[in-house]
Structure formats: structure tokens, C-alpha cells
C-alpha positions in Angstrom: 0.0 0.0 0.0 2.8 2.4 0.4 3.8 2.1 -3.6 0.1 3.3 -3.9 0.2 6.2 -1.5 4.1 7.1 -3.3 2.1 7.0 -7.1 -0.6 9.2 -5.4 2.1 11.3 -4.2 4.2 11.8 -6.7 1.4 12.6 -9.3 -1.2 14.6 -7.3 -1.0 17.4 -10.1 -1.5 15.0 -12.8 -4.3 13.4 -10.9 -5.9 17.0 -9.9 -5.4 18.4 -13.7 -7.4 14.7 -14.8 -10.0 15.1 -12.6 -11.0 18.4 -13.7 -10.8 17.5 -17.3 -13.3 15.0 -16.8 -15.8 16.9 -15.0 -15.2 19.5 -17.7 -15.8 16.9 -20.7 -19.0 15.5 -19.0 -20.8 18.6 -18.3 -19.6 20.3 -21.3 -21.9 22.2 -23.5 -24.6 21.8 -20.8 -26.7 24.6 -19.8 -26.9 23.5 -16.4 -23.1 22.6 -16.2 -22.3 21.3 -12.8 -25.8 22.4 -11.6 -26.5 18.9 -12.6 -24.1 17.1 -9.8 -26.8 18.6 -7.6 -29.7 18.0 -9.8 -29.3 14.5 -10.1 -29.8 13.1 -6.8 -32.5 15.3 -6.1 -34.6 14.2 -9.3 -33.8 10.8 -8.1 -34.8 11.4 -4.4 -38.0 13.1 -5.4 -39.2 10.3 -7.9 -38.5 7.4 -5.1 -40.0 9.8 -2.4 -43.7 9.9 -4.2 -42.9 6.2 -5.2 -42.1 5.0 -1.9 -43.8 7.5 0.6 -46.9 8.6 -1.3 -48.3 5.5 -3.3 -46.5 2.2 -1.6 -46.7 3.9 2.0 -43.5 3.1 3.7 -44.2 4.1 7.4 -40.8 5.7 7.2 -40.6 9.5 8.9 -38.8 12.2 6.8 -38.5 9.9 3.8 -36.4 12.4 1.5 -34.1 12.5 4.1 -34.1 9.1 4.9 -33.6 8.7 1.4 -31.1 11.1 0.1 -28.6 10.3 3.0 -28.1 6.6 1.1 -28.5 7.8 -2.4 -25.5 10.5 -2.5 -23.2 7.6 -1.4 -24.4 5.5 -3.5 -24.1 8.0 -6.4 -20.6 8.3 -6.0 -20.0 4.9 -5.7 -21.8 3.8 -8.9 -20.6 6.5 -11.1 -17.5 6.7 -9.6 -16.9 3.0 -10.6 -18.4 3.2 -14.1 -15.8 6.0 -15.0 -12.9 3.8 -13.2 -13.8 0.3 -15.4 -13.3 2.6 -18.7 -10.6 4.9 -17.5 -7.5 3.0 -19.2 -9.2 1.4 -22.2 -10.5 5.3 -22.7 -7.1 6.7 -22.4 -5.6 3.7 -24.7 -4.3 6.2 -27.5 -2.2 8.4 -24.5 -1.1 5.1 -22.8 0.4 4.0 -26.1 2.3 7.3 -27.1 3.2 8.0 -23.2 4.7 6.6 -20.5 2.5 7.7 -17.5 1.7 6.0 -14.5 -1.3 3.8 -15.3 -2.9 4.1 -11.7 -3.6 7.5 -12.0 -6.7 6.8 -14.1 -8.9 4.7 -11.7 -7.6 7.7 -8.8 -8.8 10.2 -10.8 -12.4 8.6 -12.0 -13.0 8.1 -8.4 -11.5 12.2 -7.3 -13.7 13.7 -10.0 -16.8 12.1 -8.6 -16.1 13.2 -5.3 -15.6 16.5 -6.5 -19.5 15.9 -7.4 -20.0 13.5 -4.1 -19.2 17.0 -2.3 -20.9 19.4 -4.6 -24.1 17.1 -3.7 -24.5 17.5 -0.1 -25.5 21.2 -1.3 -29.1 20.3 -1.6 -28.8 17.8 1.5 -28.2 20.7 3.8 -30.8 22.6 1.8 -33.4 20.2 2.3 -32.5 19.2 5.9 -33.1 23.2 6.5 -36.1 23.3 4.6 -37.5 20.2 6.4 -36.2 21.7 9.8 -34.8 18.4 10.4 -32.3 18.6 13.4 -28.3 18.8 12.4 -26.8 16.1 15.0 -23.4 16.1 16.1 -23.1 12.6 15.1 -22.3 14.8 11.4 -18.5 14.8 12.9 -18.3 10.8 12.3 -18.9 11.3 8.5 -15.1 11.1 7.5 -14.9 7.9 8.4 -17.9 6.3 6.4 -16.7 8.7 3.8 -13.1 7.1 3.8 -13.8 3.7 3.9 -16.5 4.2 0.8 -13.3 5.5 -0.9 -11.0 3.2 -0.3 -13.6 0.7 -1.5 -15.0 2.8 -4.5 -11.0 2.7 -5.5 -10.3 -0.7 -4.7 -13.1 -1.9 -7.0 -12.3 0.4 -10.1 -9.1 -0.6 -9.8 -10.1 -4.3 -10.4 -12.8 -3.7 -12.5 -10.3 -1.2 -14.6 -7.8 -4.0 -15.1 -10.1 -7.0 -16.4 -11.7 -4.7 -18.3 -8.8 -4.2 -20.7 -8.5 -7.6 -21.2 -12.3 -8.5 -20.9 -14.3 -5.3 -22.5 -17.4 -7.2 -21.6 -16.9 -5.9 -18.4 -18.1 -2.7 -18.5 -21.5 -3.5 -19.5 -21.6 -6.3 -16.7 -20.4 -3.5 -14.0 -24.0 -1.7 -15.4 -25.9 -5.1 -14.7 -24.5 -5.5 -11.1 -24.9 -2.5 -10.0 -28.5 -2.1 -10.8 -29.1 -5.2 -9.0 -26.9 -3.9 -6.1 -28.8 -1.3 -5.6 -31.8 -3.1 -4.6 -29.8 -5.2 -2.3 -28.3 -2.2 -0.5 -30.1 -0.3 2.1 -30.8 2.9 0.1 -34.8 2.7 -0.4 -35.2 0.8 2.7 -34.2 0.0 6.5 -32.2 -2.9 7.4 -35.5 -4.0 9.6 -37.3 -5.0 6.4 -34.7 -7.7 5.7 -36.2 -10.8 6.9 -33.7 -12.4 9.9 -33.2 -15.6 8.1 -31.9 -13.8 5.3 -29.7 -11.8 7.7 -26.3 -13.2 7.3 -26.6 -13.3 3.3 -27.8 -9.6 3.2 -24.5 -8.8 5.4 -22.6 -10.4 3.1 -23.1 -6.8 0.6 -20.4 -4.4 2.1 -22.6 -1.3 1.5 -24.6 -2.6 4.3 -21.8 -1.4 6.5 -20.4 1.9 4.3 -24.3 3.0 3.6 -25.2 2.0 7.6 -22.6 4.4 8.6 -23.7 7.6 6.9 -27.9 7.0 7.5 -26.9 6.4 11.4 -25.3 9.9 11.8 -27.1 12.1 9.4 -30.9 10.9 9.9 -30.8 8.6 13.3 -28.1 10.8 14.8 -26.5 7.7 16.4 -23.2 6.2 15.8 -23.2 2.5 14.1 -22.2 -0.1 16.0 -18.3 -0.6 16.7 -18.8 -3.9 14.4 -20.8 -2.3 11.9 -17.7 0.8 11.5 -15.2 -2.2 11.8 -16.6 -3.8 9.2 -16.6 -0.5 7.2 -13.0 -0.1 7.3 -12.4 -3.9 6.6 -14.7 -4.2 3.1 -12.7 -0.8 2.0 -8.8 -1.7 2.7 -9.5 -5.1 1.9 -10.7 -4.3 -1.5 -8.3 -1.4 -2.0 -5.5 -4.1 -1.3 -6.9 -6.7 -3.4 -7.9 -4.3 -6.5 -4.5 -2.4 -6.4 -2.3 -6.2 -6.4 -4.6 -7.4 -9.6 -3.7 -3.8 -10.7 0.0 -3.6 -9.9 0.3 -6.9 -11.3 -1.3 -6.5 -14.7 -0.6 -2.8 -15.7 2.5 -3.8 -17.7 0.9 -5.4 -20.4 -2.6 -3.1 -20.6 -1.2 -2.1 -23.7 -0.5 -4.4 -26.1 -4.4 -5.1 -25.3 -5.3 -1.2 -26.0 
């Protein structure tokens, strides 16, 4: 893990000056421009709201905000991870012309969408305020979720990235999964609707833990269980380890596959 944090290092300007490219390409020639980083989520919130709240009648207090406090994670960590399984195949052409250090790709997938991750708890507050829905001190704790859902987020595009050079199927399997993994992720729902004897596979979706941690402090205004957080931190450095080694070990030959 210490080449990883030298590479991160050592090409932070590279990695900044990437990250803002991107965010310019996607919104460019939009009206709304980065508007829509805040749009988004809110669209989203809104349509699962009525869905949810109005016509299936989940007995759920403050919905949106129950809501919104798992979709903006979960945002970032789906988009985030589509950008990262294309970022080397997409920047084939410089790979081949350039020698440049192949990691900073996935990193900077995952930085420009938490650029927008950041940008998008703008119309959390907003809505909190609106809502009058009390700011708990429990807000403190949010680095950590926030960090381990990184670590994660990167350890997974890094994998994804690598196969995906070799396998370009991928990419359009990432989209499959993660519509699935939505619904198996508590984003639209509490962990009480899970049926106990389906308990222990439902735990087996590291979200759980990530998503757990940020609903607990922003809407319960609790802290998660020290084996919830624990588990938080182990799904993201275990992945991180295991996506950067698959990485590491295949970057040398990404481009006679580009």
C-alpha cells in the first residue's frame, strides 16, 4: 500500500489536472453545467419519495431525508466505478504514445466524482433546513464512512479497470451488477425489512456497513455499532488491497491489449 500512496504522491497534479478534465468533458456544453451534480440526486430522491412515501406507503418518517442520506453515497460509488472500469481502455491512445503512471486513471475517476459526491451534499443541507430536520453532532463521524467508501470505491475500479482491458465485456456487466446492487443495499429501505433468516446473506453486501454508517449519523443521529464501523473499514482496505495487487500486477501489459 505504500507504492500506492508514493504513485498518489508523486502525481497529485497529474491526478488533480485529470480530474478536472473530466468533469469538464462530462458537463460540457450543458446549460446546467455542474448544476447537474446537484440535480441528479434530487430528481432521483424526489421520484423514489412519491414512489415509496406517497403510493406504496412506507411508514418511514422524513423519507427524502431518509432517502437522500443513502442515495449520495451510493451515487458516488456507482458512477465513480463506471468512469474507473473505462478509464485505461478510454485513455488507450495516450497510454500508447506516453509513458505515465497507469494508476492514475482509476484515482482520478474516483476524485472527479467526489468533486460531485461534495458538490451534492449542497441540496442535503438545503433540504435538511427546509425540512427543519435537526443537524446532529453525530455529522463529525462522516469522515470515516466517507473514507472507507473511498478506499472501496478505488479498490473496486481498480479491479474492475484492469479485467476490463483484457475482458471489455466488463463494462457493460459493471452496469448489470450494480442495478441489481442497488436493490440489495439499504438505500430505499431500512435494514428491519430484511427478513432475519436472510440476515447473514444480506450482510454479506459491504454497502450494508459503508451505507449504515452515513444514514446512522445524518438521519438517526447515532453512531453504528463498533462492528458495523469495523466492518466498514475492513470491506474498503481489503478491497483497496486486493484491486490495487490485480492492478499492480497486470498494468505492464494493458497495452498491447489497448
Amino acid at each position: 500500500m505504500l507504492q500506492l500512496f508514493r504513485e498518489i504522491s508523486q502525481n497529485r497534479e497529474l491526478i488533480w489536472a485529470l480530474a478536472l478534465k473530466d468533469l469538464r468533458v462530462r458537463y460540457k456544453r450543458s446549460v446546467l453545467g455542474f448544476l447537474w451534480a446537484l440535480l441528479n440526486p434530487l430528481f432521483m430522491m424526489v421520484i423514489l419519495t412519491v414512489v415509496f412515501s406517497v403510493f406504496m406507503r412506507l411508514a418511514i418518517d422524513h423519507y427524502a431525508v431518509f432517502l437522500l442520506v443513502a442515495i449520495l453515497p451510493w451515487t458516488f460509488f456507482s458512477q465513480a466505478l463506471s468512469y474507473s472500469v473505462e478509464s485505461i481502455v478510454g485513455n488507450g491512445e495516450l497510454l500508447k504514445k506516453l509513458y505515465i503512471q497507469k494508476s492514475v486513471f482509476p484515482i482520478a475517476a474516483v476524485l472527479a466524482n467526489l468533486i460531485n459526491f461534495l458538490l451534492s451534499l449542497i441540496p442535503l443541507i438545503f433540504l435538511l433546513l427546509v425540512l427543519r430536520f435537526p443537524f446532529y453532532w453525530t455529522w463529525l463521524y462522516l469522515p470515516f464512512p466517507l473514507i472507507c467508501l473511498i478506499a472501496f470505491t478505488l479498490g473496486f475500479g481498480f479491479f474492475c479497470a484492469a479485467i476490463n482491458v483484457f475482458f471489455r465485456d466488463v463494462a457493460h456487466i459493471v452496469q448489470i451488477v450494480l442495478s441489481g446492487w442497488f436493490y440489495c443495499s439499504p438505500i430505499i429501505y431500512s435494514q428491519d425489512f430484511i427478513p432475519l433468516k436472510y440476515s447473514f446473506f444480506y450482510h454479506l453486501n459491504p454497502m450494508v456497513f459503508i451505507l449504515n454508517g452515513f444514514r446512522m449519523s445524518i438521519y438517526y443521529g447515532k453512531l453504528p455499532t463498533i462492528q458495523s464501523a469495523a466492518m466498514s473499514l475492513v470491506c474498503g482496505l481489503v478491497f483497496l488491497v486486493l484491486g490495487y495487487l490485480v492492478f499492480r500486477r497486470y498494468q505492464d501489459s494493458f497495452v498491447y491489449y489497448l
